[in-house]
C-alpha positions in Angstrom: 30.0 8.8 -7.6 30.8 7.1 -11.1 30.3 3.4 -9.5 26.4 5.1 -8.1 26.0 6.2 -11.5 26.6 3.3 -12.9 23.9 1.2 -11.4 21.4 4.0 -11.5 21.8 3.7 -15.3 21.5 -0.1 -14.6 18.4 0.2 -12.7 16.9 2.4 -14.9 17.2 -0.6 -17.2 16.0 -2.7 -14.9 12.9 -0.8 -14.2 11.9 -0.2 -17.9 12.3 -3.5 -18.9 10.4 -4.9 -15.9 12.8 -8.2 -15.5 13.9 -8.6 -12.2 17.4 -9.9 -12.0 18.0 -10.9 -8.3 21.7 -11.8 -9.0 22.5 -8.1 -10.2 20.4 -6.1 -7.7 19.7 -6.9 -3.7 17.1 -4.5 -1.5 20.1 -3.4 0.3 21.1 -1.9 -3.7 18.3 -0.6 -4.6 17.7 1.0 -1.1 20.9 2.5 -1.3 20.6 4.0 -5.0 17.4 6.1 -3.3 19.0 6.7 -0.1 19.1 10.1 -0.9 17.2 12.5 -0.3 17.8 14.3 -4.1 17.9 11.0 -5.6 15.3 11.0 -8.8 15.3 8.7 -11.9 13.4 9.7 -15.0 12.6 6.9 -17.1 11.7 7.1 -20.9 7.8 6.9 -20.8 8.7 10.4 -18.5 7.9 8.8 -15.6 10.1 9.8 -12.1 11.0 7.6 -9.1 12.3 10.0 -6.3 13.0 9.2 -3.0 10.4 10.7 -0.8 11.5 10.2 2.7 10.0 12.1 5.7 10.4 12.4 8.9 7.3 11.8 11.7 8.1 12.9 15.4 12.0 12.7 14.8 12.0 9.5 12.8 12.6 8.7 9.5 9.6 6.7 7.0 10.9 5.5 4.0 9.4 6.2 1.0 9.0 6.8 -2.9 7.5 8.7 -5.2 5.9 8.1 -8.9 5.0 10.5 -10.8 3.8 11.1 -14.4 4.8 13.5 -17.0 1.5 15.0 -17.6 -0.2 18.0 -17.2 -2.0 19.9 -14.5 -2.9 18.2 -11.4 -2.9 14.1 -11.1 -5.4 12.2 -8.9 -2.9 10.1 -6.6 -2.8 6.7 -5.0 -0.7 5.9 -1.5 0.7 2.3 -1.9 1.2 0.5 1.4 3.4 -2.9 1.6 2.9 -5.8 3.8 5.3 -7.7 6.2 8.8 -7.4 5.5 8.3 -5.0 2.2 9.3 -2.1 1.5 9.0 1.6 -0.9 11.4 -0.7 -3.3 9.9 -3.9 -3.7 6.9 -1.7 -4.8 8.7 -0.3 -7.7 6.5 -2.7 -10.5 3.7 -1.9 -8.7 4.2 1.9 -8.4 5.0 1.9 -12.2 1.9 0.2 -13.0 -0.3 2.8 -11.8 2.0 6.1 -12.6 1.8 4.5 -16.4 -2.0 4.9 -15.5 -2.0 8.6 -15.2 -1.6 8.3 -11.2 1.4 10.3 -9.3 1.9 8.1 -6.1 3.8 7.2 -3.2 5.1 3.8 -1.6 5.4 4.5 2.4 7.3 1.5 3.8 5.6 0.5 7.4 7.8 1.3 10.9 10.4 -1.7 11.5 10.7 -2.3 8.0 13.6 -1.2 5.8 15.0 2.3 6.5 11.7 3.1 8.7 12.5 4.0 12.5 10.2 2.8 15.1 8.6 -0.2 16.4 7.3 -2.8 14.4 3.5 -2.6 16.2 1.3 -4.3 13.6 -0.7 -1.5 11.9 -0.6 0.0 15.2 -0.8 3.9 16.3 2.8 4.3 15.4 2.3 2.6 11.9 -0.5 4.9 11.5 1.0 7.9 12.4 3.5 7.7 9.9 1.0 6.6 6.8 -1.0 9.6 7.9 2.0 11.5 7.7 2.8 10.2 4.4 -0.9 11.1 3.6 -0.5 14.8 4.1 2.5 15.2 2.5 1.4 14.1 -0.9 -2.0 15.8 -0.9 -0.1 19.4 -0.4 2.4 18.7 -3.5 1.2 21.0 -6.6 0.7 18.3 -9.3 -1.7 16.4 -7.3 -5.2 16.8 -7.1 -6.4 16.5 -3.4 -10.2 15.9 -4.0 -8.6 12.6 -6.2 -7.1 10.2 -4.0 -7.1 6.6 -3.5 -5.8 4.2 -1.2 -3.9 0.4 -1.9 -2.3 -1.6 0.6 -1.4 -5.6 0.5 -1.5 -8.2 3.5 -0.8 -5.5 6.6 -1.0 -2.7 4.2 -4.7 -3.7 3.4 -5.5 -3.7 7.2 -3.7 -0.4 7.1 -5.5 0.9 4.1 -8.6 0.4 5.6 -8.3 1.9 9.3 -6.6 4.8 7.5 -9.8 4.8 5.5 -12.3 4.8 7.8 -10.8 8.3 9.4 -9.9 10.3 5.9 -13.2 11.4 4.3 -11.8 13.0 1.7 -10.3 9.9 0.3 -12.3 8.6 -2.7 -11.8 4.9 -3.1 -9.8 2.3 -2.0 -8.3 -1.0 -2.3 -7.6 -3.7 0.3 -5.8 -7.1 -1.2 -4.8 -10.2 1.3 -6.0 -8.5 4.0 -6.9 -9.5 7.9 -9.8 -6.9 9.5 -11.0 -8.6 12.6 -7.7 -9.1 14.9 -8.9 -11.7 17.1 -10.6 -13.6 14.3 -7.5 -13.8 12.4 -5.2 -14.4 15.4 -7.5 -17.7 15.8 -7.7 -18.9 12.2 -4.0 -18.4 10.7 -2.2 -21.9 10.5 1.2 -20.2 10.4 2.5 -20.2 14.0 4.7 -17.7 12.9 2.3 -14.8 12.4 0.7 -15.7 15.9 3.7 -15.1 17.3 4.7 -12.0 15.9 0.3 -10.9 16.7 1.6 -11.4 19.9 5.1 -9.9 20.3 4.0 -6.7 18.3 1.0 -5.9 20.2 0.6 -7.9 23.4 -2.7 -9.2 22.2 -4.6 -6.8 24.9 -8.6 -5.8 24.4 -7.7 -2.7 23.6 -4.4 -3.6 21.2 -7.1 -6.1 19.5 -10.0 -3.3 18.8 -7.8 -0.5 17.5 -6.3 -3.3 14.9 -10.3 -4.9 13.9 -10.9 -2.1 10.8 -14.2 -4.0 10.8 -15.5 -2.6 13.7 -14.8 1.4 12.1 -16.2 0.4 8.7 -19.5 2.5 10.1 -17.7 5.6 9.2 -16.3 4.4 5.6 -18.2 7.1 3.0 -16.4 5.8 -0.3 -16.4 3.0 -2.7 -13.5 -0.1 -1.8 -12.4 -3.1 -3.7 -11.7 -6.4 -1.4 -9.4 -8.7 -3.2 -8.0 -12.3 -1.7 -7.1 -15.5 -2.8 -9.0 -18.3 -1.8 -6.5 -20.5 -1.0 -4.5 -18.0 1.3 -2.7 -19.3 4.6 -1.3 -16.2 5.6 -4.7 -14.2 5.9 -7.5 -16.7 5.9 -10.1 -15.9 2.8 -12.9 -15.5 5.7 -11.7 -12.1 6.4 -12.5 -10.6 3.4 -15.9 -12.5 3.6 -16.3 -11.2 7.0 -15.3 -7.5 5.7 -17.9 -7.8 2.5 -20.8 -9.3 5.3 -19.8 -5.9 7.2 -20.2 -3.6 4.9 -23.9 -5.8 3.0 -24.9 -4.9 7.2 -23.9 -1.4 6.1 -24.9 -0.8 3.1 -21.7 0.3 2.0 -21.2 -0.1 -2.1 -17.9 -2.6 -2.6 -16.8 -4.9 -4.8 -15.2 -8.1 -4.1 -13.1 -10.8 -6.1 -12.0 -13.7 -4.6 -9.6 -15.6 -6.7 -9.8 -19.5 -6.7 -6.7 -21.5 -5.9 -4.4 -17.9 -5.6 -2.4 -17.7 -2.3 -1.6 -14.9 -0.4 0.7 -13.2 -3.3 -2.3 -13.5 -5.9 0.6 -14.8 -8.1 -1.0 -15.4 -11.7 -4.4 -13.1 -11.4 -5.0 -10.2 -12.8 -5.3 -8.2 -9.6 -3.4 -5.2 -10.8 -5.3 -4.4 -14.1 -8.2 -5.0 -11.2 -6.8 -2.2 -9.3 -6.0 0.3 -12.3 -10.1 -0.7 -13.7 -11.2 0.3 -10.0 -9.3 3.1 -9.5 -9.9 4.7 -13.2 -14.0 4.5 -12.4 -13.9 6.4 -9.0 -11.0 8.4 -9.6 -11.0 9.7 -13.2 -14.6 9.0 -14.9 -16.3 12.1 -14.1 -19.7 10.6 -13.2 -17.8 9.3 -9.5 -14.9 11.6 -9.3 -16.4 14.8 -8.6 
């Protein structure tokens, strides 16, 4: 108990300070300090990390939850990682937009990290637990259900944005280093790799294909979404957030886009996050959008 303790003060620390130090904390750690289910840290701005797992059809998701000392209800954002990251590596990011004003939750994807199930590449199953993750925020007291945004990275942004198209109550959204046309994609990426795993996830069938292509369901997007991507992105070619911004000029849908020259997949030295909190704070707290 002491030795858990111990590193909670340590990652508490950590967190505030916002210097990663690989050599003192591993995922394995830090998954293990929020392992449980009772397991909250307050930091000193008053904002709380809490694990926030849940269970969908017998299996467990992984997740956290950020949430601001303020009063009344909070508008709220659901954070979704990419490949091979989880609730934990989105601690930075989570603390960016709780310092904002915005209670949210990190849901890490099936096959990743403590998440049961298949790994099925933003299929059904993937789905099925974001949704899940979905509901269970909006019914919690301090947040304000007629407020919400989405944010998901790489596979998290092709999540983001089929779990858009079938939650009209959502208010705005953000998709960053995403893929939206499956097939597209699957034929562009240089990285053998991520054709491979395209192909072991799903099967590459017709139908496996169309339930993954968010473009084809942007008909029945009815809010406002950012598209970020770098330009010089290997992982998910900068055509498909061209592609997704053509879609939606067909549509008539209002977006906003930013592509960011030389940036790779990471958008490592942009300012994509003060981005997101700009977004976010115009459809989801100014008044003139938000109601």
């Amino acid at each position: 108990m002491k030795s858990k303790l111990n590193q909670m003060i340590l990652l508490l620390a950590f967190i505030t300070s916002q210097a990663l130090h690989a050599q003192q904390f591993s995922k394995d750690e830090l998954r293990q300090i929020f392992s449980g289910k009772d397991t909250t840290i307050v930091l000193e701005e008053k904002i709380s990390i809490k694990s926030y797992d849940f269970l969908r059809d017998g299996l467990n998701t992984e997740a956290l939850l950020f949430k601001p000392d303020i009063e009344g209800k909070s508008p709220a954002i659901i954070m979704i990682p990419g490949f091979d990251r989880t609730a934990v590596d989105y601690i930075p990011t989570g603390l960016i937009f709780a310092r904002a004003g915005y209670a949210c939750i990190a849901i890490t994807q099936p096959g990743f990290g403590r998440s049961d199930g298949k790994r099925d590449w933003v299929g059904p199953g993937t789905l099925k637990a974001m949704e899940a993750g979905y509901d269970k925020l909006k019914k919690e007291s301090f947040v304000d259900e007629s407020r919400i945004g989405l944010f998901g990275f790489s596979r998290g942004a092709l999540a983001a944005s089929l779990l858009a198209a079938g939650r009209i109550e959502v208010k705005a959204a953000v998709f960053a280093s995403g893929l939206y046309d499956f097939q597209k994609a699957y034929d562009a990426t240089r990285l053998e790799g991520i054709r491979e795993n395209m192909r072991a996830e799903t099967g590459m069938t017709d139908e496996a294909i169309r339930e993954r292509s968010s473009v084809l369901a942007m008909d029945k997007l009815v809010y406002p979404v950012l598209i970020l991507h770098g330009e010089e992105d290997v992982n998910a070619p900068v055509e498909q957030a061209q592609l997704l911004a053509k879609k939606l000029d067909e549509l008539n849908h209002s977006y906003e886009i930013e592509i960011y020259k030389n940036a790779k997949h990471s958008l490592g030295g942009t300012n994509y996050m003060q981005r997101c909190v700009e977004f976010f704070n115009k459809w989801l707290k100014d008044s003139d959008h938000s109601e």
